[in-house]
N, C-alpha and C positions, 0 to 999 in steps of 0.2 A: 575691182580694177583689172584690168586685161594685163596681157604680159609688155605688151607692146608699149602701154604705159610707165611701166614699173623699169622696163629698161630703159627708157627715153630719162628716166629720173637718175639715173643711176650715173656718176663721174666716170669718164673715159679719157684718155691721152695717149694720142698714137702718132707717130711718125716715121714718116716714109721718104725716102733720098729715090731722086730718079739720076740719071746722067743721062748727057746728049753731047754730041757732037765727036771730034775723031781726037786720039790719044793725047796730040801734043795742044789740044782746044781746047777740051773736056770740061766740064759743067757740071755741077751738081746744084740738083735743087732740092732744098727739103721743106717736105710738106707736116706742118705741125697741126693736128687738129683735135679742140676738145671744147668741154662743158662745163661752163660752172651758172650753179644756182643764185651763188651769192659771190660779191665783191672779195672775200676771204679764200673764198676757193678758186677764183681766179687769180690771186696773188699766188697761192700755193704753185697751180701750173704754170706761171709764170716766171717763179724763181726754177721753176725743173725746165722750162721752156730757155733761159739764161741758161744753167749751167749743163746742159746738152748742147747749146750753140756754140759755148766757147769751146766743146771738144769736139763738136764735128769741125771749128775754123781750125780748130788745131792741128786734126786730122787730114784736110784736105787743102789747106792752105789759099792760094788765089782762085782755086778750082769751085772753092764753095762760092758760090757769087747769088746765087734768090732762092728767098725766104719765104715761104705763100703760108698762111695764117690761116686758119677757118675753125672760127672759136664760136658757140653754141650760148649765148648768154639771155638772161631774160633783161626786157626791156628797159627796168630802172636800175641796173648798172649800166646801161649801155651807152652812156656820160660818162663814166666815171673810168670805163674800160677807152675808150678811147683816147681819155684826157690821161692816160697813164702811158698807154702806149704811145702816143706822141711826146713824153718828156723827154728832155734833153739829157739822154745820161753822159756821163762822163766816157770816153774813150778808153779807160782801164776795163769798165763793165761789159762782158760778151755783148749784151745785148745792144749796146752803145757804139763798140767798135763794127759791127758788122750794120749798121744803120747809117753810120756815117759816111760808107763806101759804096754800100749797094742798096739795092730797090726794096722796100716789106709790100708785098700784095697781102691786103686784109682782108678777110670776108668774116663780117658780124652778121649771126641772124639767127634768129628766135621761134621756139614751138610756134607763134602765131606769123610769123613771116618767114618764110624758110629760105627765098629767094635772098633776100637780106640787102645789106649793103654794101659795096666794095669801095676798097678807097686804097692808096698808094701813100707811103710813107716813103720821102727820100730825100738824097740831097743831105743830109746830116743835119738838117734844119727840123725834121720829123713834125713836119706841118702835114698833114690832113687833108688830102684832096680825093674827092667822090669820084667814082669811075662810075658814068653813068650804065656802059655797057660794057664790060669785062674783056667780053670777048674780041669786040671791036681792038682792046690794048694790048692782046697777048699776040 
C-alpha cells in the first residue's frame, strides 16, 4: 500500500477561521473539515464539531455568521450524514442555535467523487438544498 493510501485512510479534523470585511462589519467564517470511514466516527467529529461551535459563537458573538462544511465520507453513510445534519435541533444545542440564524454550506464528497456535492442548510428549517454550482452562490 503506498503512503498516499495509508494517509487518505487515516481521521483528520481541522479548522480554520478566516475574517473579512472592516472593524465595526467584521466576519468570520469558519471552515471545519474532516473524514469519517463509518457513521460512528462521524458522530464522534460531529459532537467536537458542536462543541467547538458553541465556543467560537461564544467568542465572537454576531461576528461569527458562516459555517462552510467539507466532510470526506464514503458513500453509504452519505444518507445517513445528511439526514443527521439537516435535524431539527433544539436552539439550546450549539449546533442548532447557529443554524437557525445563519447559512451551513456543505460539501460532501468521497475517494470516488471528490468534486462531491454541495448543498445549503438554512433558514432554521435545515432542509437540504443542492447547490448545483457553488461557485455561481458565493
Amino acid at each position: 500500500m503506498s503512503v498516499a493510501k495509508e494517509s487518505s485512510n487515516k481521521s483528520f479534523y481541522t479548522t480554520t477561521d478566516e475574517q473579512s470585511g472592516q472593524f465595526l462589519f467584521k466576519k468570520i467564517t469558519r471552515t471545519v473539515s474532516f473524514n469519517a470511514n463509518d457513521f460512528d466516527e462521524f458522530l464522534d467529529h460531529f459532537r467536537r464539531l458542536t462543541y467547538d461551535l458553541g465556543i467560537w459563537q461564544d467568542y465572537y458573538g454576531r461576528k461569527a455568521t458562516f459555517l462552510n462544511l467539507n466532510i470526506a465520507v464514503h458513500p453509504w453513510i452519505l444518507k445517513r450524514v445528511k439526514d443527521h445534519l439537516a435535524h431539527p435541533f433544539p436552539l439550546a444545542h450549539p449546533y442548532g442555535k447557529f443554524t437557525h440564524k445563519h447559512p451551513v454550506i456543505l460539501h460532501l464528497h468521497d475517494p470516488l467523487d471528490p468534486k462531491g456535492q454541495h448543498y445549503v442548510l438554512s433558514n432554521g428549517k435545515l432542509s437540504l438544498k443542492k447547490v448545483e454550482d457553488i461557485d455561481a452562490t458565493v
